[in-house]
C-alpha positions as CSV (number, residue, x, y, z in Angstrom):
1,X,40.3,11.6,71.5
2,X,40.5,7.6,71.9
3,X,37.5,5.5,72.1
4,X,37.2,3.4,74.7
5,X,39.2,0.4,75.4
6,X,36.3,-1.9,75.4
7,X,35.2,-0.7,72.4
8,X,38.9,-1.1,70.9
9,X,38.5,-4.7,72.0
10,X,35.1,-5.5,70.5
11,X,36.5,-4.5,67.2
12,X,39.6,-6.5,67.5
13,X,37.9,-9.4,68.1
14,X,36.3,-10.2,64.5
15,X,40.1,-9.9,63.5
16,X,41.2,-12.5,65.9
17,X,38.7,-14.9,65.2
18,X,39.8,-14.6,61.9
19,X,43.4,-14.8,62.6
20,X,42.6,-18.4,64.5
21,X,40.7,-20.0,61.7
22,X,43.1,-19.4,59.3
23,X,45.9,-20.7,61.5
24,X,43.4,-23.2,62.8
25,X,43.1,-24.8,58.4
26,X,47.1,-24.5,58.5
27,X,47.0,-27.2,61.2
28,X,45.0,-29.3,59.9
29,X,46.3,-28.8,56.3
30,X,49.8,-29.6,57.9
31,X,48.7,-33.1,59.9
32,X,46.9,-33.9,56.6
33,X,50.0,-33.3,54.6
34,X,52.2,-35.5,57.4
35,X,49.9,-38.1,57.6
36,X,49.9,-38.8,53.5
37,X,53.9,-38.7,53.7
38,X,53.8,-41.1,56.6
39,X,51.2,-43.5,54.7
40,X,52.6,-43.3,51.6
41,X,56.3,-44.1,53.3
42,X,54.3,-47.4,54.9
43,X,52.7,-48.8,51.8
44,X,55.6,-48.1,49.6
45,X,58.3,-49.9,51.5
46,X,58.0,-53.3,50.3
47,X,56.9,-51.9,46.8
48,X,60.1,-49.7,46.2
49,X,62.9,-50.9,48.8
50,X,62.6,-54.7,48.5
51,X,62.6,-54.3,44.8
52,X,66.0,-53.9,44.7
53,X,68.3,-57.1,44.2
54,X,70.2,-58.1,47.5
55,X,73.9,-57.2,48.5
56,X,76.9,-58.6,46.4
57,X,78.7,-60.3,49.5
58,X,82.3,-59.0,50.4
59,X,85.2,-60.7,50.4
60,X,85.3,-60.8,54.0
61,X,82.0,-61.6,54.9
62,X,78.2,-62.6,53.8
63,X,75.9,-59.5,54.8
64,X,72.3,-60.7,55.4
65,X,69.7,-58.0,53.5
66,X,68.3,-55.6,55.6
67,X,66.9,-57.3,59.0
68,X,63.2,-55.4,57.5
69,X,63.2,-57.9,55.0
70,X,64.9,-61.6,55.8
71,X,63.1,-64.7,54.9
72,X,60.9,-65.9,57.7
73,X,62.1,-69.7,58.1
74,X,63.0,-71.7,61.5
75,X,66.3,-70.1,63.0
76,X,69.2,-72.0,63.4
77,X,70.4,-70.5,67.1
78,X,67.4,-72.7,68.8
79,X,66.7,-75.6,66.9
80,X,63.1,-75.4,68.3
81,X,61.9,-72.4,66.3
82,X,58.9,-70.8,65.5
83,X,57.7,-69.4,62.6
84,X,55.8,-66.7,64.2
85,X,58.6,-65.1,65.3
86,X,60.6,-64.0,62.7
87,X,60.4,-60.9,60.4
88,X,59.4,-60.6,55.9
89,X,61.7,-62.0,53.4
90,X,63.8,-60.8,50.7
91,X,61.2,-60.0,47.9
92,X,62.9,-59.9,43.9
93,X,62.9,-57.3,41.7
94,X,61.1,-57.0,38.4
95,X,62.5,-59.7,35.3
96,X,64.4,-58.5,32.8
97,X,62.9,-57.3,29.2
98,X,62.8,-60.8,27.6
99,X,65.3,-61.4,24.9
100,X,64.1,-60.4,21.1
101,X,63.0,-63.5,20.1
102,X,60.4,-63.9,23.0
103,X,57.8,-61.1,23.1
104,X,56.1,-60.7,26.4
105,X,52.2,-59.4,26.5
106,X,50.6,-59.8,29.4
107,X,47.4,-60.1,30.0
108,X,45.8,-57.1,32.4
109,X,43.8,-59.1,34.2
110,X,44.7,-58.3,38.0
111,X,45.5,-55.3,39.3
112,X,47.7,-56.0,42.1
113,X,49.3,-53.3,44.6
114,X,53.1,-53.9,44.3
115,X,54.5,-51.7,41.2
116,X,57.7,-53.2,40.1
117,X,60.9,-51.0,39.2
118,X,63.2,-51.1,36.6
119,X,65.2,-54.1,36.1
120,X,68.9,-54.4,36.0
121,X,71.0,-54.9,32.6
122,X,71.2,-58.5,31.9
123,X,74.5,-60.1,32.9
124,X,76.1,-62.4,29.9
125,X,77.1,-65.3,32.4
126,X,77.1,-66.8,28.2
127,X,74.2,-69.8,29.8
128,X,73.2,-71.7,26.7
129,X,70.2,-73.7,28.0
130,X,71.3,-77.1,27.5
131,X,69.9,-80.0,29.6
132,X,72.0,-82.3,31.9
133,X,71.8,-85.7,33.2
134,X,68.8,-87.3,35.3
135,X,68.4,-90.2,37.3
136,X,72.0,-91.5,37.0
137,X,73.4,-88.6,37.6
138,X,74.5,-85.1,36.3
139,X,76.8,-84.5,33.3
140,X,79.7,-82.5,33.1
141,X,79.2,-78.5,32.5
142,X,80.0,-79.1,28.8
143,X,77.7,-82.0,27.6
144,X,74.8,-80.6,25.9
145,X,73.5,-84.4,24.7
146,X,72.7,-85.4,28.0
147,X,70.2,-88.3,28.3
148,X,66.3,-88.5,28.8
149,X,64.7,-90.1,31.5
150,X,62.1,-92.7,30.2
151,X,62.1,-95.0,33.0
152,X,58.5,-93.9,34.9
153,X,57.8,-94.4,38.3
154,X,57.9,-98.8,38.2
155,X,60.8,-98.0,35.0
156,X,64.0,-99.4,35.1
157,X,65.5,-95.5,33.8
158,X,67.1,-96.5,30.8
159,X,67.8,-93.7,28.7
160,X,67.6,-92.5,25.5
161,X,68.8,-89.2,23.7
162,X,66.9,-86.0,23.6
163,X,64.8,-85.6,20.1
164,X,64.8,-82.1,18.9
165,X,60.9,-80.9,19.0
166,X,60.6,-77.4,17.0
167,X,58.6,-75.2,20.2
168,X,56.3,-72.4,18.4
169,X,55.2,-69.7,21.0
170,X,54.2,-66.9,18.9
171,X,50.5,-66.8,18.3
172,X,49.0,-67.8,21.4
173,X,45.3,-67.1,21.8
174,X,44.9,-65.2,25.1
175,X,41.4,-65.4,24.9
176,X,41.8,-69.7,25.4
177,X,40.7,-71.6,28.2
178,X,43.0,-73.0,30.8
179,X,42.2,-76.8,31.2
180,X,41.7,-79.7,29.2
181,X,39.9,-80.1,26.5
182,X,36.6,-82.3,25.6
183,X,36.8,-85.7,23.5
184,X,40.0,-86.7,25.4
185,X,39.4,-90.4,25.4
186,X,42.0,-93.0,25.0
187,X,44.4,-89.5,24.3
188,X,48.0,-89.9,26.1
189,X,48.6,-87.5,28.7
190,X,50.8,-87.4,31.8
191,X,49.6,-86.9,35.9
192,X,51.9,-84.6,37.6
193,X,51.9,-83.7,41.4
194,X,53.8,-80.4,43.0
195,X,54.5,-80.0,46.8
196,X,55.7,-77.2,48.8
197,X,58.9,-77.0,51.0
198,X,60.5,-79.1,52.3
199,X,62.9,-79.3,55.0
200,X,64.4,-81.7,57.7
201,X,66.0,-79.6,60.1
202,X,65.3,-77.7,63.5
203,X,61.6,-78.9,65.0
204,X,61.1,-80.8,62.0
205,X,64.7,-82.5,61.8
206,X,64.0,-83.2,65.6
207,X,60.7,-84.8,65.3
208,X,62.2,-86.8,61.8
209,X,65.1,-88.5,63.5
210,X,63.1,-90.0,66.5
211,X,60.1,-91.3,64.0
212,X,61.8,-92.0,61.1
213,X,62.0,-90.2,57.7
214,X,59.5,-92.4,56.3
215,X,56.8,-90.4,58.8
216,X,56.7,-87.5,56.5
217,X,54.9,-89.4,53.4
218,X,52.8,-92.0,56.6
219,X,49.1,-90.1,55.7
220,X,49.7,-89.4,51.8
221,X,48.4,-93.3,51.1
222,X,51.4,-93.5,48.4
223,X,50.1,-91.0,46.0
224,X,52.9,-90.2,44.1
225,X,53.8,-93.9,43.4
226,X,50.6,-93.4,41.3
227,X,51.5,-90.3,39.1
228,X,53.8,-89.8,36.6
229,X,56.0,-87.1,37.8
230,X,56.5,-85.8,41.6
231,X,57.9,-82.2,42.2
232,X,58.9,-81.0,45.3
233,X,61.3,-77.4,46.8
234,X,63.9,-78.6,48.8
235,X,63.9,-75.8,50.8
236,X,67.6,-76.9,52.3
237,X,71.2,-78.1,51.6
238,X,71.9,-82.3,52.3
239,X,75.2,-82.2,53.9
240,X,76.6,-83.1,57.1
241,X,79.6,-80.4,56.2
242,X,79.7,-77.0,55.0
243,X,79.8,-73.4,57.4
244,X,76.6,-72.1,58.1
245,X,75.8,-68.2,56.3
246,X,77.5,-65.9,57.9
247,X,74.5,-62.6,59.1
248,X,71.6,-64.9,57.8
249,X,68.9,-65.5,60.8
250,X,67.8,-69.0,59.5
251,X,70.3,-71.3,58.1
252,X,69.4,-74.9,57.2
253,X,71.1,-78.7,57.3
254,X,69.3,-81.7,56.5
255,X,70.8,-85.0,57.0
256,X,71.9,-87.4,53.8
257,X,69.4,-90.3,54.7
258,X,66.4,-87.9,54.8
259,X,66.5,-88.7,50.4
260,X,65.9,-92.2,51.0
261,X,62.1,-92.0,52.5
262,X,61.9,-89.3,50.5
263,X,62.6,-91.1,46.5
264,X,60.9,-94.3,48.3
265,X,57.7,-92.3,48.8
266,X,57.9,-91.5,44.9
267,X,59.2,-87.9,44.7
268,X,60.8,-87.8,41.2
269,X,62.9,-84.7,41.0
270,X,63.3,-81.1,43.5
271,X,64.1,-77.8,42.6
272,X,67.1,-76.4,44.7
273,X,66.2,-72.7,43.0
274,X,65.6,-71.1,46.4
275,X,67.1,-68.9,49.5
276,X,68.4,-72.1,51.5
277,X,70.2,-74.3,48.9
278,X,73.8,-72.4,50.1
279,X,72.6,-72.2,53.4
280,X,76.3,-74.5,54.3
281,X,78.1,-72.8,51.3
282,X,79.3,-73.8,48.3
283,X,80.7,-77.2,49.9
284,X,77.2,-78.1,50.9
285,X,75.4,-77.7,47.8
286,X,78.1,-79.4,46.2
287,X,77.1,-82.2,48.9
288,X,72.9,-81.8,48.3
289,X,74.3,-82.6,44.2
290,X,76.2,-85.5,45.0
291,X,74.0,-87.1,47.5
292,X,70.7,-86.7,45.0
293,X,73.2,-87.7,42.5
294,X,73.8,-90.8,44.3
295,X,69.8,-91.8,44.9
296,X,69.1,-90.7,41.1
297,X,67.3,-88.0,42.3
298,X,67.4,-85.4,39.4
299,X,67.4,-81.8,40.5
300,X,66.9,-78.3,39.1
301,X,67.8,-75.0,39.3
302,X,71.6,-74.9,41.0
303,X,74.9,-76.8,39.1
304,X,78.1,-76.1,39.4
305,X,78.1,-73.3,37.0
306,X,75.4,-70.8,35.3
307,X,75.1,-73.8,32.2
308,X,74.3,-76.6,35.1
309,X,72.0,-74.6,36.9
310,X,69.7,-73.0,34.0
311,X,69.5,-76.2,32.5
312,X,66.3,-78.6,31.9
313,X,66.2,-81.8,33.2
314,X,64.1,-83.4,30.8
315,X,61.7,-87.2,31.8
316,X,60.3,-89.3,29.1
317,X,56.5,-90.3,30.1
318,X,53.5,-92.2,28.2
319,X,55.2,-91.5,25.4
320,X,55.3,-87.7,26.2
321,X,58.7,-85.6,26.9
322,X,58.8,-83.0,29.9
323,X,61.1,-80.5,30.5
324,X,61.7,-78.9,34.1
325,X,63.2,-76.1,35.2
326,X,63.7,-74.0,38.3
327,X,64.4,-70.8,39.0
328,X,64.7,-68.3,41.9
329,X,63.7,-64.5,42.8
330,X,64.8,-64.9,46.6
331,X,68.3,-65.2,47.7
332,X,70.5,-63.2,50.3
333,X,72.8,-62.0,48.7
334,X,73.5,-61.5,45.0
335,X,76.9,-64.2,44.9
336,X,74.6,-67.0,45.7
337,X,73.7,-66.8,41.6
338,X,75.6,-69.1,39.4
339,X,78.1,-67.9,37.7
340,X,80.0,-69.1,34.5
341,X,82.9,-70.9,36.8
342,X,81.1,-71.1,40.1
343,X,78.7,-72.7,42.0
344,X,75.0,-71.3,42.7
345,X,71.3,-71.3,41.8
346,X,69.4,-70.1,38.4
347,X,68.6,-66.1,39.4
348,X,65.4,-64.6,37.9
349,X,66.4,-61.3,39.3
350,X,67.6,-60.7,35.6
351,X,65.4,-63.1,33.8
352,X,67.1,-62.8,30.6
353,X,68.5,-66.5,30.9
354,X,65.7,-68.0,32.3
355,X,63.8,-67.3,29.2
356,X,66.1,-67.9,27.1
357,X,66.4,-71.7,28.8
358,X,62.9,-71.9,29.0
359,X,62.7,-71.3,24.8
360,X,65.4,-73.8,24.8
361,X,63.6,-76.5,26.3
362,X,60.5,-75.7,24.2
363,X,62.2,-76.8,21.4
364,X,63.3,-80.7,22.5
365,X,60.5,-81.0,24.9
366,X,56.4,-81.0,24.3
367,X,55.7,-79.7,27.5
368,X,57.6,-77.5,29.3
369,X,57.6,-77.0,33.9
370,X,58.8,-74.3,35.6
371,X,59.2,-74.3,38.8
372,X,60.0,-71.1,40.7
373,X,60.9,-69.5,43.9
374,X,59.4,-65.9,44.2
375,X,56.4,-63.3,46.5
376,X,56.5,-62.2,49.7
377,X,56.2,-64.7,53.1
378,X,52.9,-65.1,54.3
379,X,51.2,-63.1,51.8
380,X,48.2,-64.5,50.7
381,X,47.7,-62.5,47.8
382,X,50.6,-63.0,44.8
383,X,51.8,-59.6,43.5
384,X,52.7,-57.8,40.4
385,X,56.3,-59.3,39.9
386,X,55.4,-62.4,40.3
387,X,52.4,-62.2,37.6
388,X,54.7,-60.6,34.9
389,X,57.2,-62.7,35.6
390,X,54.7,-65.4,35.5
391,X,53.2,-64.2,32.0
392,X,56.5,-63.9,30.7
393,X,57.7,-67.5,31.5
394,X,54.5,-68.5,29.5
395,X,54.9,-66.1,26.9
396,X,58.8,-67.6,26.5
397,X,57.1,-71.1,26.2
398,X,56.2,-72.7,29.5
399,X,53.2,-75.0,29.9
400,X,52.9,-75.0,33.5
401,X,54.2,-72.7,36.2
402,X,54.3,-73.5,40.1
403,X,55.6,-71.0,42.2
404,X,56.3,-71.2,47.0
405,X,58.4,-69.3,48.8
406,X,55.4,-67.6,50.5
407,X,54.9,-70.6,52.9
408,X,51.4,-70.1,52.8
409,X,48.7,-71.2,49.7
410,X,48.2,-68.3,46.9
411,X,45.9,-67.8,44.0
412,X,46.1,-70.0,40.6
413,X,45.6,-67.6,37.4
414,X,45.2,-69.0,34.0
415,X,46.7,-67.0,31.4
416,X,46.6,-67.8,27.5
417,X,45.5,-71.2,28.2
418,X,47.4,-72.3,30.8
419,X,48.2,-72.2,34.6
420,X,50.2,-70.4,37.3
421,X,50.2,-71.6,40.8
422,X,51.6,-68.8,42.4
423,X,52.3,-70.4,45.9
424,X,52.1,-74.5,46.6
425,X,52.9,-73.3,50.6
426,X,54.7,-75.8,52.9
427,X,54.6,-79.2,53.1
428,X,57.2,-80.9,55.1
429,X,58.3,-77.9,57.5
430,X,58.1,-77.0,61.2
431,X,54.9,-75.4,62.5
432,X,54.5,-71.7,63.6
433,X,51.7,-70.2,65.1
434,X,50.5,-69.0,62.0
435,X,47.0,-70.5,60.7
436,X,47.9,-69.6,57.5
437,X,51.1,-71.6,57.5
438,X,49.2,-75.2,58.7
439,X,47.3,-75.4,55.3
440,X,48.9,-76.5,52.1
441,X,47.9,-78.4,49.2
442,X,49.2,-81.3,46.1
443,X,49.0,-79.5,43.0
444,X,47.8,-82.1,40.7
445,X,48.2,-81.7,36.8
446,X,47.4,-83.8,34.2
447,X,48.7,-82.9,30.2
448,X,48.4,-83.6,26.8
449,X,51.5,-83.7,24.4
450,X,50.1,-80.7,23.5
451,X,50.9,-78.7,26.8
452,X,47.1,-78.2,27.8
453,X,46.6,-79.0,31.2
454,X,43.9,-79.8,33.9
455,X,44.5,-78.6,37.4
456,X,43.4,-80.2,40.7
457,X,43.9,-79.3,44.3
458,X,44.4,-82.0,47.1
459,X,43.9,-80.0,51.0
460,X,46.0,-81.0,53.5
461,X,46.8,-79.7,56.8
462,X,51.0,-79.1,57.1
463,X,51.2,-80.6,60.5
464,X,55.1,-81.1,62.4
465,X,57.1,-82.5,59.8
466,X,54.3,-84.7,58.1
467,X,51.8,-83.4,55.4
468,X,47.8,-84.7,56.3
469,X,44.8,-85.2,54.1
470,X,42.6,-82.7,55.1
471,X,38.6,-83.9,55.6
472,X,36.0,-83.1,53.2
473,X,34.6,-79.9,55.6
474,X,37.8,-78.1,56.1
475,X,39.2,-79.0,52.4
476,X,35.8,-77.3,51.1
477,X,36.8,-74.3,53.1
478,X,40.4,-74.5,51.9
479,X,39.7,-74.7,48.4
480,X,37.0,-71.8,48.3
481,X,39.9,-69.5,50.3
482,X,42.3,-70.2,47.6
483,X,39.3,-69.5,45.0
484,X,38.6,-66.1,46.9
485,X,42.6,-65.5,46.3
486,X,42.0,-66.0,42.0
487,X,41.5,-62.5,41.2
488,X,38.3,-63.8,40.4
489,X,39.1,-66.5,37.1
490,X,39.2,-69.3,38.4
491,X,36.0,-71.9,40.0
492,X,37.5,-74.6,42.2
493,X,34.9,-77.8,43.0
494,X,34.2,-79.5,45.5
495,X,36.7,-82.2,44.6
496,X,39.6,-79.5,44.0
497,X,39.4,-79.4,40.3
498,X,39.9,-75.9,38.6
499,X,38.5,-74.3,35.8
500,X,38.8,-71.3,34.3
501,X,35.9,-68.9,34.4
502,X,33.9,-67.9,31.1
503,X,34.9,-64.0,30.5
């Protein structure tokens, strides 16, 4: 005998209930699952894929990285670019283990997102460190006694030959405070200033040629006549030759006169480390040499060869010898590096030898500048590479980093008693549409013979092609933004000075 059919269903019905819950937490346990693996696919993508170095070019052609990740400067195509419109950059991989001799131990003091892989095996390009020439010129790949620049900025740059200085790095106190110390008076130090990039090409280029060169330095009230040193990225090749980049959205030119305004306003030296100096090729970098070569216009970080472009340049000041260096983490493809017969730019993708030139300048030189191209475009916040990479460029025996590339101001973090700028922004560029972009700052530092150094910020809004002192109200603001971006060590007054805070 059957019972009923409705009574069949009333006891099937627990059963199904049952059955849809259970399938019900499969779902969601399944979109939960999906929707880690999608998140943890977004947030890992510039942490893992543009950690890799970029391409080795072909014979046949230059491939560009991967369109996800090109450098985010004025394209070529137009001439009347904006900045807005263009997509991330090519971000570096982690350094290389530094060499025996120079023990790296940073400090733990930010935790940033960005995990850094690996690095690469170190590539014996044989780079011995030796400096080259300055303001008359460079020397030949093979001089290693090349001359000093004493001249200042009224000198007449005579020149005198490097003194060997024995550079001591071991024992640093991490727990010493960034800055200068008290009971300074009547001490010798040097004032240094550091800009951002600088370009004259597309909007910028445009704007230059019907005002002028000279336009770009009209607000800054000669400020860099007054210092002892003046630093800038030259963010592109001086040439009026050379093939533009084959694949590569934004490719550069500036014209050969643009270095007159530019030594006339005071600028001292630029670092062509970066992801535009072969923008025209190997002709046109041989070009940007010749025509700085011509103005006395001492550069850093590219040469003819890996010796030329690792090398110091090294400036005689107050009695005080500086050595500068600069160095790159951004380029398009891997042959843009300097090799030991060919033409290129001092890579940091392997750091090996730019710590190893970095100990060799510490040893002729009593303080030591690096200057370096590295991070991610218009990221305000610097990242985990470029804070080891930082430490270690301390730890090997720099006084003083300054690090761009991002286009936009970053954070400054003292570490063992001294600083890292991690981003100085632009400074003579185009304008985007990105706020960000419009603010930059002078990155004022004045040193002892000892390396200590003070740090102190100047505001200024990066307007077309021209760099503008900001007012007091929206420097205040400024200068508490790039505080907020410190991780939290640093105090920045009211009149841009920085000091470290107490721990």
């Amino acid at each position: 005998m059957y019972s009923p059919r409705s009574s069949s269903r009333r006891k099937d019905k627990p059963n199904r209930r049952r059955r849809r819950t259970i399938w019900a937490w499969i779902n969601v346990s399944l979109l939960l699952m999906i929707t880690a693996l999608l998140t943890y696919g977004f947030t890992s993508e510039h942490g893992y894929r543009s950690s890799f170095p970029p391409p080795v070019a072909q014979a046949t052609d230059s491939p560009s990285p991967d369109p996800a990740v090109q450098e985010s400067d004025p394209p070529t195509s137009a001439n009347n670019e904006d900045e807005a419109a263009v997509t991330p950059e090519v971000t570096a991989i982690p350094e290389a283990t530094p060499t025996p001799e120079i023990t790296a131990t940073p400090e733990a003091t930010v935790v940033p997102t960005a995990t850094p892989l690996p690095s690469s095996p170190p590539e014996d390009d044989g780079v011995t460190g030796n400096n080259k020439g300055t303001a008359e010129g460079q020397t030949s790949a093979g001089d290693s006694s090349s001359p000093t620049d004493t001249g200042g900025k009224n000198g007449t740059g005579s020149k005198t030959p490097s003194d060997s200085k024995t550079g001591d790095v071991q024992g640093i106190d991490s727990n010493f405070i960034a800055g200068l110390p008290e009971g300074l008076a009547g001490e010798r130090t040097v004032k240094l200033s550091f800009a951002g990039d600088v370009i004259f090409s597309g909007k910028a280029g445009e704007l230059l040629k019907q005002k002028g060169y000279d336009y770009s330095y009209s607000a800054l009230g000669g400020m860099f006549k007054k210092d002892d040193l003046t630093v800038v990225n030259l963010e592109t090749p001086i040439t009026t030759r050379g093939v533009g980049a084959q694949n590569k959205q934004f490719v550069f030119k500036g014209a050969p006169e643009a270095l007159d305004a530019l030594k006339a306003a005071g600028i001292d030296a630029v670092n062509l480390a970066n992801n535009h100096t072969l923008d025209q090729g190997q002709e046109g970098l041989r070009d940007t040499m010749t025509h700085l070569g011509k103005r006395g216009i001492p550069y850093v970080g590219a040469g003819l060869n890996s010796k030329e472009a690792y090398s110091a340049q090294y400036f005689e000041r107050n009695g005080i010898k500086i050595a500068l260096l600069g160095f790159t983490r951004v380029m398009p493809v891997m042959d843009w590096k300097a090799g030991p017969n060919t033409p290129g730019v001092a890579s940091v993708y392997d750091s090996a030898e730019g710590l190893q030139a970095i100990a060799a300048a510490k040893k002729k030189a009593d303080l030591v500048v690096v200057v370096v191209h590295w991070g991610k475009e218009r990221v305000d916040q610097y990242d985990s590479v470029q804070q080891k990479l930082g430490h270690s460029f301390i730890d090997a025996g720099a006084d003083l980093v300054i690090g761009g590339h991002p286009h936009v101001l970053q954070g400054i973090e003292p570490y063992k008693g001294k600083w890292i700028a991690y981003s100085t922004g632009n400074f003579i560029f185009t304008k985007g549409s990105i706020p960000t972009t419009w603010e930059t700052a002078v990155f004022q530092a004045e040193c002892t013979i000892k390396g200590q150094c003070s740090m102190q910020l100047k505001p200024m809004d990066a307007e077309l092609a021209r760099p503008v002192p900001m007012n007091d109200v929206a420097g205040g603001i400024l200068l508490k933004r790039i505080e907020s971006l410190s991780s939290g060590l640093v105090r920045i007054g009211a009149d841009g000075k920085v000091t470290q805070k107490a721990k």
